[in-house]
C-alpha positions as CSV (number, residue, x, y, z in Angstrom):
1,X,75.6,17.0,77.4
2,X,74.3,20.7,78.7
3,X,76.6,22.7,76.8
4,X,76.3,25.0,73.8
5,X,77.5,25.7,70.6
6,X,80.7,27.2,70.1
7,X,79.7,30.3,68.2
8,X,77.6,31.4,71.3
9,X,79.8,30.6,73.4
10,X,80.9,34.5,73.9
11,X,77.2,35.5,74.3
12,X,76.9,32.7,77.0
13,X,80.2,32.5,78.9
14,X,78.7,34.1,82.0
15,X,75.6,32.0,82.1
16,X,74.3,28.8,83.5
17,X,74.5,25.9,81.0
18,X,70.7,25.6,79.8
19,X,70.5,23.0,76.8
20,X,72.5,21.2,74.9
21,X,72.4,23.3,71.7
22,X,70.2,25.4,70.1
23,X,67.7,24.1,67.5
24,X,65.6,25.7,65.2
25,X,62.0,24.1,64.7
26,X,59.9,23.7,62.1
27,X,57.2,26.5,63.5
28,X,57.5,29.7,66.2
29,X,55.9,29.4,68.7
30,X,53.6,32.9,69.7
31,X,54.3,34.6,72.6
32,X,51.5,34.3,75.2
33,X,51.7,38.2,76.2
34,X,49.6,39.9,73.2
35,X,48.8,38.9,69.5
36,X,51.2,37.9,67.0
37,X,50.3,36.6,63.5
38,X,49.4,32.8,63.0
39,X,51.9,30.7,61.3
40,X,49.6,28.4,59.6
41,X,48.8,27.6,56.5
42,X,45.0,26.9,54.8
43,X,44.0,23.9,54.3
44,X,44.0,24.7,50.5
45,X,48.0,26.3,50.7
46,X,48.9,22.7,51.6
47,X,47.2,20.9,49.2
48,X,48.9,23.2,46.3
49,X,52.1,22.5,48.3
50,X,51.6,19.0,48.3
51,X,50.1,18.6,44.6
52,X,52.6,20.9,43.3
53,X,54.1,17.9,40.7
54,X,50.4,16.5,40.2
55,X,49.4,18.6,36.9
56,X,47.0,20.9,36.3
57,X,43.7,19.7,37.6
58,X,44.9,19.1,41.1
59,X,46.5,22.3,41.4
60,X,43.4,24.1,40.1
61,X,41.0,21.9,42.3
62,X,42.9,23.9,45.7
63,X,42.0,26.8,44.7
64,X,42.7,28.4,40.9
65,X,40.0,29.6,38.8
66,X,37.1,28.0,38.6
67,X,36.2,28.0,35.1
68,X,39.2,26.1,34.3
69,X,39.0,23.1,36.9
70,X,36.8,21.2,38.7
71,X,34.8,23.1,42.0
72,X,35.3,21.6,45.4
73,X,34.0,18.4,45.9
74,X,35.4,17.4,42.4
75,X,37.7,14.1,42.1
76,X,40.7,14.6,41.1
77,X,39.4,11.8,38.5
78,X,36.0,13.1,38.3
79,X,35.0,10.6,40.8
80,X,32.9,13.4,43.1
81,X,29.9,14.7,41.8
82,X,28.0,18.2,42.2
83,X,23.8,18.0,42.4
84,X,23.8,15.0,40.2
85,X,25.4,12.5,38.1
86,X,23.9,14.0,35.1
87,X,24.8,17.9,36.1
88,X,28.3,17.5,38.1
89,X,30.2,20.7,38.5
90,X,33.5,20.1,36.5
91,X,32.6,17.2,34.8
92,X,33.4,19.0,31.6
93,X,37.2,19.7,33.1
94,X,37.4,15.5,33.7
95,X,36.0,15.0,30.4
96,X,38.2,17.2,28.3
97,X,41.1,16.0,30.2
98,X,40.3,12.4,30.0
99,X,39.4,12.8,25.7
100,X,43.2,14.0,25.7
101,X,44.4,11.4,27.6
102,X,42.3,8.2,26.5
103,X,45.0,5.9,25.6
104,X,46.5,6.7,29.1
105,X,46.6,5.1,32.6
106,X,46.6,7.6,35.7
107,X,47.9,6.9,39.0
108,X,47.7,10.1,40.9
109,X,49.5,8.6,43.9
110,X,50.3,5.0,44.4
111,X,50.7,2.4,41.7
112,X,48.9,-0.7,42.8
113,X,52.2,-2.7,42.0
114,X,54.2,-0.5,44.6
115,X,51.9,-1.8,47.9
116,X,50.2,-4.9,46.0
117,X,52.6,-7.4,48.3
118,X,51.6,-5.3,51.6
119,X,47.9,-5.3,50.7
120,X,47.7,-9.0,49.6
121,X,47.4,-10.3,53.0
122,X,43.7,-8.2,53.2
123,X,42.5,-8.8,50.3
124,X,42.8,-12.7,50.8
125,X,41.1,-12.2,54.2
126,X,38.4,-10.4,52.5
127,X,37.4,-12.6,49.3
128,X,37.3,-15.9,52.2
129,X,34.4,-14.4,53.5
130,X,32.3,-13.5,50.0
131,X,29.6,-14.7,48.9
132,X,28.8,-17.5,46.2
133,X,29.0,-14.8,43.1
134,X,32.7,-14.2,44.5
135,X,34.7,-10.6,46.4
136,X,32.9,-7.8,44.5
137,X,36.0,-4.3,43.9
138,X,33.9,-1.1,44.0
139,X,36.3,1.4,42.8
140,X,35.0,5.1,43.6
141,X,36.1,7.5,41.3
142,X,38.1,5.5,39.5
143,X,39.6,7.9,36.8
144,X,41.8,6.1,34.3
145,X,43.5,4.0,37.3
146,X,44.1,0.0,37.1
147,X,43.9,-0.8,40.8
148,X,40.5,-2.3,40.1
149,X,41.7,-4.0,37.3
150,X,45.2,-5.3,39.1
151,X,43.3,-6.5,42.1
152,X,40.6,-9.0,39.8
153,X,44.0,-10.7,39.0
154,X,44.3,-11.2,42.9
155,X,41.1,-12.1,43.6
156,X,39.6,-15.7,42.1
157,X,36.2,-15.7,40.5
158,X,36.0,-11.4,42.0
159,X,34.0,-8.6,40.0
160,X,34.6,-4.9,39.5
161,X,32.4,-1.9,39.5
162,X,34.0,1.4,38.2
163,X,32.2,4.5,39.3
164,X,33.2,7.8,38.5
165,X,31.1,10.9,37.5
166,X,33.1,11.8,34.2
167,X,29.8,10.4,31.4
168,X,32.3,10.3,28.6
169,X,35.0,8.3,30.6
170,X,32.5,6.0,31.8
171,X,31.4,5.0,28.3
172,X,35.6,4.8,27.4
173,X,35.8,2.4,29.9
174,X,32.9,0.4,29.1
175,X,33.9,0.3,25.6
176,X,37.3,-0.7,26.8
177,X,35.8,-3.7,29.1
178,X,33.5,-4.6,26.7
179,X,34.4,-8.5,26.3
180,X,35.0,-8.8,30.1
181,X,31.7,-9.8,32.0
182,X,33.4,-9.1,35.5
183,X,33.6,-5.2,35.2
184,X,30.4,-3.1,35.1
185,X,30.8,1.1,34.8
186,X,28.6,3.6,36.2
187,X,28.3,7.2,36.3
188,X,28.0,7.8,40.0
189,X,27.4,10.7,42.4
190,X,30.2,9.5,45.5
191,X,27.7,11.1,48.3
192,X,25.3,9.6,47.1
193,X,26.1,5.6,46.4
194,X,23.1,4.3,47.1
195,X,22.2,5.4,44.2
196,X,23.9,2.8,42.6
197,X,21.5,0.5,43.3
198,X,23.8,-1.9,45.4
199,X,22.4,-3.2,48.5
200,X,24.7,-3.1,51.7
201,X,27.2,-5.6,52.8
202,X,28.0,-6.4,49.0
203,X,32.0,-5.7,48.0
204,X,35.0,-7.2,49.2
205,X,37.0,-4.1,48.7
206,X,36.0,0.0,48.5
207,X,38.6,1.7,47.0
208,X,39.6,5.2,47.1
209,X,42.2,6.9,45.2
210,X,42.3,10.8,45.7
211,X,38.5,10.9,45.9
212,X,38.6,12.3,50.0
213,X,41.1,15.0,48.5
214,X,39.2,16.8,47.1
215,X,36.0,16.8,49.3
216,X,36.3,19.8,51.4
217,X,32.9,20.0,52.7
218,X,33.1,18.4,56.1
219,X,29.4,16.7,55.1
220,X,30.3,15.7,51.7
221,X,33.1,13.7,53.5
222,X,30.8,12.3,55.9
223,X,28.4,11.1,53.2
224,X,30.9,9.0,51.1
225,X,32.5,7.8,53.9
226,X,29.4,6.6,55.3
227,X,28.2,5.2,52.0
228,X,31.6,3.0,51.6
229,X,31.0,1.6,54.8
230,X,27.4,1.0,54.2
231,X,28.8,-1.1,51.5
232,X,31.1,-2.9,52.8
233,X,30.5,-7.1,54.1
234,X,30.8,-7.5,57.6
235,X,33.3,-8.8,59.2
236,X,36.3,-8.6,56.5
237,X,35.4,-6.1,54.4
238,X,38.3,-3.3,53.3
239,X,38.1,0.3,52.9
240,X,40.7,0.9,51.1
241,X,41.7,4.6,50.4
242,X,44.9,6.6,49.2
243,X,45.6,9.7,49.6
244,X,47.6,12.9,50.6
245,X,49.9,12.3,53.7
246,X,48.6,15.0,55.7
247,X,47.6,15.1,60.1
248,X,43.7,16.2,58.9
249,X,43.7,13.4,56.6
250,X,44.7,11.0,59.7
251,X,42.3,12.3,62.4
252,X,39.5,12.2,59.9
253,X,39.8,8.3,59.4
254,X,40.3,8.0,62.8
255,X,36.6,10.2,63.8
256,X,35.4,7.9,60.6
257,X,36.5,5.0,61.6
258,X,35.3,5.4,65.6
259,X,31.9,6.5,64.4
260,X,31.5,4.0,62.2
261,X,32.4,1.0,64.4
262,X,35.4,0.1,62.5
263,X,39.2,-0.6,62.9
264,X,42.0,1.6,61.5
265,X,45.4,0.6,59.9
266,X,47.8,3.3,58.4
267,X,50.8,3.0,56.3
268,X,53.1,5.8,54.7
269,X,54.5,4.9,51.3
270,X,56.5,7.0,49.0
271,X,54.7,8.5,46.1
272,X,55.3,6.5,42.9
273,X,56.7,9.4,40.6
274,X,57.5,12.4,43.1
275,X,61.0,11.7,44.2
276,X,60.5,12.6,48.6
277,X,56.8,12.7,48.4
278,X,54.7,10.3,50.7
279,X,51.5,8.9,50.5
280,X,48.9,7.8,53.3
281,X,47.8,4.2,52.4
282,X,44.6,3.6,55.0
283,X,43.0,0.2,55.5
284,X,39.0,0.3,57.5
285,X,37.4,-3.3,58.2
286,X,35.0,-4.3,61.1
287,X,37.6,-6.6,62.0
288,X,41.3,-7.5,60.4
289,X,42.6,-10.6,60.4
290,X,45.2,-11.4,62.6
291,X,47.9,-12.5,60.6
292,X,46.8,-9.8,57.8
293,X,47.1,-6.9,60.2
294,X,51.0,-7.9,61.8
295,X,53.7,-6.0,59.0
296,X,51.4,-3.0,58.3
297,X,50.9,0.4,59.7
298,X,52.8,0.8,63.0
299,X,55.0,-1.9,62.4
300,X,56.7,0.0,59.8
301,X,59.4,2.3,60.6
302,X,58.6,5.1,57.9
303,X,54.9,4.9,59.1
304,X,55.9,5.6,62.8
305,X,58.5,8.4,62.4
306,X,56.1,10.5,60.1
307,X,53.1,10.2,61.4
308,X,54.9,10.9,64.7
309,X,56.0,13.9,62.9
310,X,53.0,15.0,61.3
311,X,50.5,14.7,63.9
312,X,53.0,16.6,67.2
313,X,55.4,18.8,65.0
314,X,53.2,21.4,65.7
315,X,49.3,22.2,67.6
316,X,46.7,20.2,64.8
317,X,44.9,23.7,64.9
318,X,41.6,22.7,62.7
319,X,40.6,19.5,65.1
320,X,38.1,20.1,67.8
321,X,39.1,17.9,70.0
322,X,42.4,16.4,71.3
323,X,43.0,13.1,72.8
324,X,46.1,12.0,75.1
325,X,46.0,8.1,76.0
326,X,48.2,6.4,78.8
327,X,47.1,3.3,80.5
328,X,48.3,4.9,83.8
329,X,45.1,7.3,83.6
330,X,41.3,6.3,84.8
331,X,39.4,5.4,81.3
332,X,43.6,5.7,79.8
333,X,42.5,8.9,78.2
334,X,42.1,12.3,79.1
335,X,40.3,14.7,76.4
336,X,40.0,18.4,76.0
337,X,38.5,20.7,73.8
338,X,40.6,23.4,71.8
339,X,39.5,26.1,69.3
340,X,39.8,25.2,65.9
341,X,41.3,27.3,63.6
342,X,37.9,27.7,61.3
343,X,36.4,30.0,64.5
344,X,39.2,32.2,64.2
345,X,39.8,33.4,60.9
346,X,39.4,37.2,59.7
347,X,39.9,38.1,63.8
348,X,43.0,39.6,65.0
349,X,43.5,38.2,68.6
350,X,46.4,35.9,70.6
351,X,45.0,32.4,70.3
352,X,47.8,31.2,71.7
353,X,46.6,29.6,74.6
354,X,44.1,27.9,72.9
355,X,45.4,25.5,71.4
356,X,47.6,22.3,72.8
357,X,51.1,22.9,72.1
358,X,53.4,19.3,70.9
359,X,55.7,19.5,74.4
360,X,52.3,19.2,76.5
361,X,51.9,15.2,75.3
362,X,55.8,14.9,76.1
363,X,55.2,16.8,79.6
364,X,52.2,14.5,80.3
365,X,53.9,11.5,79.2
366,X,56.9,12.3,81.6
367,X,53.9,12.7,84.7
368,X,52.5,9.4,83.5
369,X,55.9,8.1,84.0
370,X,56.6,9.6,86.8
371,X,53.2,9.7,88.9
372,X,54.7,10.3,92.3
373,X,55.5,14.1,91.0
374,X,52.2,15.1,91.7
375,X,50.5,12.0,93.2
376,X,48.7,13.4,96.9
377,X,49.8,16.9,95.9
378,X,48.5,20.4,95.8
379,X,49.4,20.9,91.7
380,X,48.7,24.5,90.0
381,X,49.4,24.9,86.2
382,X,50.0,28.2,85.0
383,X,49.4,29.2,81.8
384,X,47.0,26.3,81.4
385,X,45.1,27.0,78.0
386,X,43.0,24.2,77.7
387,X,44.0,22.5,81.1
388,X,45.4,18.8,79.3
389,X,48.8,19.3,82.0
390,X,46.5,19.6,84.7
391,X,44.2,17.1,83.8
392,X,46.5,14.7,83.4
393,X,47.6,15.3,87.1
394,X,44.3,15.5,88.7
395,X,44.3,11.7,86.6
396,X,47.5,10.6,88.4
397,X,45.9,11.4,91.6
398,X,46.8,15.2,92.5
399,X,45.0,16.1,95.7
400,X,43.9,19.3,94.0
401,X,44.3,21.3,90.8
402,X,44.6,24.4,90.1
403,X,44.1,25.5,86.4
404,X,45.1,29.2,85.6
405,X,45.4,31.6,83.0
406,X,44.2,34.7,81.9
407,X,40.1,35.9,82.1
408,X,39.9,35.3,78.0
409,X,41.0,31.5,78.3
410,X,38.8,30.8,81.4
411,X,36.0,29.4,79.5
412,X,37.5,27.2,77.7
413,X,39.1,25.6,80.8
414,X,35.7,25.6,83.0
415,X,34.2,23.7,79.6
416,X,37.0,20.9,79.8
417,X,36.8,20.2,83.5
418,X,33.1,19.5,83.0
419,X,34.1,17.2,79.9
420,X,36.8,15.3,82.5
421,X,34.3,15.9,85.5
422,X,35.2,11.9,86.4
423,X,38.8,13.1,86.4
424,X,38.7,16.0,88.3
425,X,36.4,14.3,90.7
426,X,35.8,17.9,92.3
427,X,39.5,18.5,92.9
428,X,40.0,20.7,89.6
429,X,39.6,24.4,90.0
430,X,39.7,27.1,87.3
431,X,41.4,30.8,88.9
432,X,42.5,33.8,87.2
433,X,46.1,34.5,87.4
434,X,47.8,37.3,85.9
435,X,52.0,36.3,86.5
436,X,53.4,39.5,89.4
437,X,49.4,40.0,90.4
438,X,48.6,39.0,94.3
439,X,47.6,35.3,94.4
440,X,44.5,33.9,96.6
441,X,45.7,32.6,99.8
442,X,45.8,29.5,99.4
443,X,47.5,29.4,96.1
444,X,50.3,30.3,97.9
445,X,53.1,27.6,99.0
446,X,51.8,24.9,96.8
447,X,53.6,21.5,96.3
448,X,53.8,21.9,92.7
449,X,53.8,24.5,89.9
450,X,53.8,23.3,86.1
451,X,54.2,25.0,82.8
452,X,54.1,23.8,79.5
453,X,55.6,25.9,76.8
454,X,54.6,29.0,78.7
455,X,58.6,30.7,78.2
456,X,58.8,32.8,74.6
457,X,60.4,35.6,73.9
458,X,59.3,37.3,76.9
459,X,60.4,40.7,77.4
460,X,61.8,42.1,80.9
461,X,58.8,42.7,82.6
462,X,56.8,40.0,81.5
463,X,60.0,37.2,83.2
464,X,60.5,39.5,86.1
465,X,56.4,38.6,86.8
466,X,57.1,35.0,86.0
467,X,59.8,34.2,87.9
468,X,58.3,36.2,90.9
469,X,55.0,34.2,90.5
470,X,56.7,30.8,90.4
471,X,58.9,32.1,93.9
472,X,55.5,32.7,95.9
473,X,53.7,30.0,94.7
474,X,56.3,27.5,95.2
475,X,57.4,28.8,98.7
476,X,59.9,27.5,100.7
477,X,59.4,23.9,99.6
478,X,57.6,23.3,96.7
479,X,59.0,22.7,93.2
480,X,58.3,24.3,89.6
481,X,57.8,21.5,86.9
482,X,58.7,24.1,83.5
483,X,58.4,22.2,80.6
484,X,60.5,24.3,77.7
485,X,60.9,23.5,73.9
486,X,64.1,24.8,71.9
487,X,63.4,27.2,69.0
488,X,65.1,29.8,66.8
489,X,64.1,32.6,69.3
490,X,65.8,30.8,72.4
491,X,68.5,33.9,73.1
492,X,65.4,36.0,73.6
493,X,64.7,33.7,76.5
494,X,67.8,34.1,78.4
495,X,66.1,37.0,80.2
496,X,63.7,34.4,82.2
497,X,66.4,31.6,82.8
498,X,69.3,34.2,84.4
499,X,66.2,35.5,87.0
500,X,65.1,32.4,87.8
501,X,68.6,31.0,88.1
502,X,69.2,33.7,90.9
503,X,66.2,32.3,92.6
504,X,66.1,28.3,91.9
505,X,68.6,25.4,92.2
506,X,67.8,23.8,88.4
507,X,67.5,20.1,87.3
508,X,67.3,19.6,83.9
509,X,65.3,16.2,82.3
510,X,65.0,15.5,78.4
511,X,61.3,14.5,77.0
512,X,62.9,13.7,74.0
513,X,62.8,9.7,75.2
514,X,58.5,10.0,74.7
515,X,58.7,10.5,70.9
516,X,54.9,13.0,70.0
517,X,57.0,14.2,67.0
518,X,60.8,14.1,68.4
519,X,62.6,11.1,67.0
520,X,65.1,9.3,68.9
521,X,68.5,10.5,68.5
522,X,67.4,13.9,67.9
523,X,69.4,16.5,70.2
524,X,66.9,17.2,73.0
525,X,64.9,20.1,71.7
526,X,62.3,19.5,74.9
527,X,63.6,19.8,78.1
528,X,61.8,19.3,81.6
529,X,63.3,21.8,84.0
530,X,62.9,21.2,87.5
531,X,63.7,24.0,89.7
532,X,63.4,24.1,93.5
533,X,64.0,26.9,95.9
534,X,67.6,28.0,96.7
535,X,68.4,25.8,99.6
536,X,70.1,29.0,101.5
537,X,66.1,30.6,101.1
538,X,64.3,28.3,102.5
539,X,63.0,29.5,105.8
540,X,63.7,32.8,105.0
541,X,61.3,34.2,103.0
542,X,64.0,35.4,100.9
């Protein structure tokens, strides 16, 4: 179980057994001693990534020329509008595109037939509570898509409203829905849908298809979200929206959907034409029925194991603020702040620490599961960052915490203890701590020391500090909690693990078992190491 691959087996043959194999991840992690370049892409790289099959107009819309495709806030059907519906940036684009394509139905990512069985269960949920003129479908930025169409022939006695901000495909698709009284087309502005002249609580169903896309103003977001919701009936009303699979995409429904007082379901479903390409399918309502909600989201295995993925593969840089939820924790959540991505562009520093690293959720799970660890004990993290570890300690009932790191991170730690000041109930402390520097007297012989993610790539100096910090804090009887995640660089690491071998007896525990973006049966690329004192030390002050 703790041994190594064969074709390292010469490098290794005089050294402890450490994992059991080496594992390359999907990111590198930066090493905490000085700045190395971020390995993240824009917001706009991913979206050409991920619209890369999608045709012209997408790929334009993140980021080509301007005079050739819509600006930002565009549809990808036109279904965004610029200052008005009259004067809408890019219009022209949708409108060209649409005249070429006028005999055509488009379904940038989900046909309606692919998910109509998995959705049904809503939508009869929703047209049971309409009113006497029947489930109203507001489709925003409809484009040349049939989901409005497909879902009238789901819902008894329902009506459609097509909105989009293309003039010349609204008056195609009035012409084409001429002899059906149930659909009325508008040109609309999608921040703006009180404009409409619609009065709140009206429609069944919202609908989204690719409209949040291509909204990269944080406000324009906030507007149409908050004008779908305005329009929704209360209770059973459904959001409805469709989009690219992607972590921002999930945290902003789930903001959206706390700030606007309503419930969240997510399901992953492959794209209709791109052979291994998902989609995020997301369901709002003020309440779900029960027997609607069982089956979707969660419940689905593809849904779990990419979302799992997606969200703790690697830190969710642009997001403010990260959660971690346990029931074993006062209030079952501890929240701190981290700097978002957005504050650091165009400057060259090490933000490393900043940030809350995927093995941290796995290391707190493990001291959720385990609460006796640290329960009644004097707990100092180094390399804290933004403190989550220690929190999460100080929740389980620590006697006192100790938070350190370097002078540049020690705002952003004294910030979070006053945002978890009923966690850290004045037993959290923030301290300066440079590894091989003298500690404060009473850092020294603490009961426990924890690290997340704080070994990569150091060089000689840098471990021989570690390792030596870790000896004086733990003492004679404390332990060192070191919480380690497998990557390409891992040979570079051996320097730390042979000094602190020469030091520690070593216990190793896999975090694989917790999931936050390793699936089961993975080899264990986290590991919990657990090192104590060198039982012919203690006492000696060896």
């Amino acid at each position: 179980r703790l041994g190594v691959p064969r074709s390292l087996c010469s490098v290794l043959v005089d050294r402890p057994p450490l994992a059991p194999r080496l594992r390359a991840a999907p990111q590198s992690r930066p090493s905490r001693a000085g700045s190395r370049p971020e390995r993240h892409a824009s917001t706009a790289a991913r979206v050409r990534t991920r619209a890369s099959a999608l045709g012209r107009g997408l790929l334009e819309m993140a980021g080509q020329p301007q005079e050739a495709a819509p600006c930002s806030g565009q549809s990808t059907s036109g279904g965004a509008a610029g200052e008005g519906a009259g004067d809408i940036k890019g219009a022209a684009y949708w409108g060209t595109w649409h005249a070429a394509h006028a005999e055509t139905t488009m379904e940038w990512h989900v046909a309606f037939d692919s998910i109509r069985d998995a959705l049904a269960p809503h939508l009869a949920c929703a047209a049971v509570a309409a009113g006497p003129d029947g489930p109203m479908v507001v489709d925003v930025g409809c484009g040349s898509s049939t989901w409005g169409v497909e879902m009238l022939k789901d819902l008894d006695g329902g009506r459609l409203l097509l909105l989009d901000a293309v003039p010349s495909l609204i008056d195609g698709l009035r012409a084409r829905h001429a002899g059906d009284a149930r659909v009325r087309c508008e040109v609309a502005d999608c921040r703006r849908l009180e404009d409409v002249g619609l009065g709140p609580g009206v429609a069944a169903v919202v609908l989204d298809k690719g409209t949040l896309d291509a909204l990269q103003q944080p406000e324009d977001l906030q507007a149409m979200l908050r004008g779908m919701a305005q329009l929704l009936q209360r209770p059973s009303g459904i959001f409805v929206s469709v989009s690219f699979c992607t972590a921002g995409r999930v945290l902003l429904l789930r903001r959206a959907a706390s700030e606007l007082g309503l419930q969240l379901a997510l399901r992953v479903v492959p794209a209709t034409s791109l052979a291994g390409e998902v989609r995020l399918v997301a369901l709002m309502a003020e309440s779900f029925g029960a027997s609607a909600i069982q089956g979707w989201g969660n419940e689905d295995a593809l849904t779990r194991q990419r979302l799992d993925k997606m969200l703790f593969g690697s830190p969710v840089r642009e997001e403010r603020f990260v959660r971690f939820e346990n029931v074993t924790l006062p209030g079952n959540v501890v929240e701190v702040e981290q700097e978002q991505l957005s504050a650091r562009l165009g400057l060259n520093e090490d933000a490393t620490g900043h940030v809350v690293w995927p093995i941290t959720y796995s290391f707190c799970a493990h001291l959720c599961a385990n609460p006796d660890l640290v329960r009644g004990r004097r707990v100092i993290e180094l390399g804290a960052g933004t403190g989550l570890a220690g929190f999460v300690a100080a929740g389980l009932g620590a006697k006192e915490v100790v938070l350190t790191d370097l002078s540049s991170t020690l705002p952003l730690l004294r910030s979070n203890v006053g945002r978890n000041s009923s966690i850290c109930d004045g037993r959290v402390r923030v301290a300066e701590l440079k590894w091989g520097a003298e500690l404060e007297p009473d850092m020294e012989g603490c009961d426990v020391v924890i690290g997340c993610d704080i070994v990569y790539q150091h060089d000689e100096d840098t471990s021989v500090c570690l390792v030596d910090t870790m000896r004086r804090l733990a003492g004679d009887n404390g332990i060192c909690l070191i919480a380690y995640e497998f990557r390409d660089g891992m040979l570079a690491d051996m320097e730390f693990f042979d000094r602190v071998n020469q030091h520690f007896d070593v216990e190793v525990v896999s975090l694989g078992l917790y999931g936050f973006g390793v699936n089961e049966g993975d080899d264990d690329p986290r590991l919990l190491y657990v090192y104590r004192p060198h039982a012919s030390a203690r006492g000696t002050g060896a």
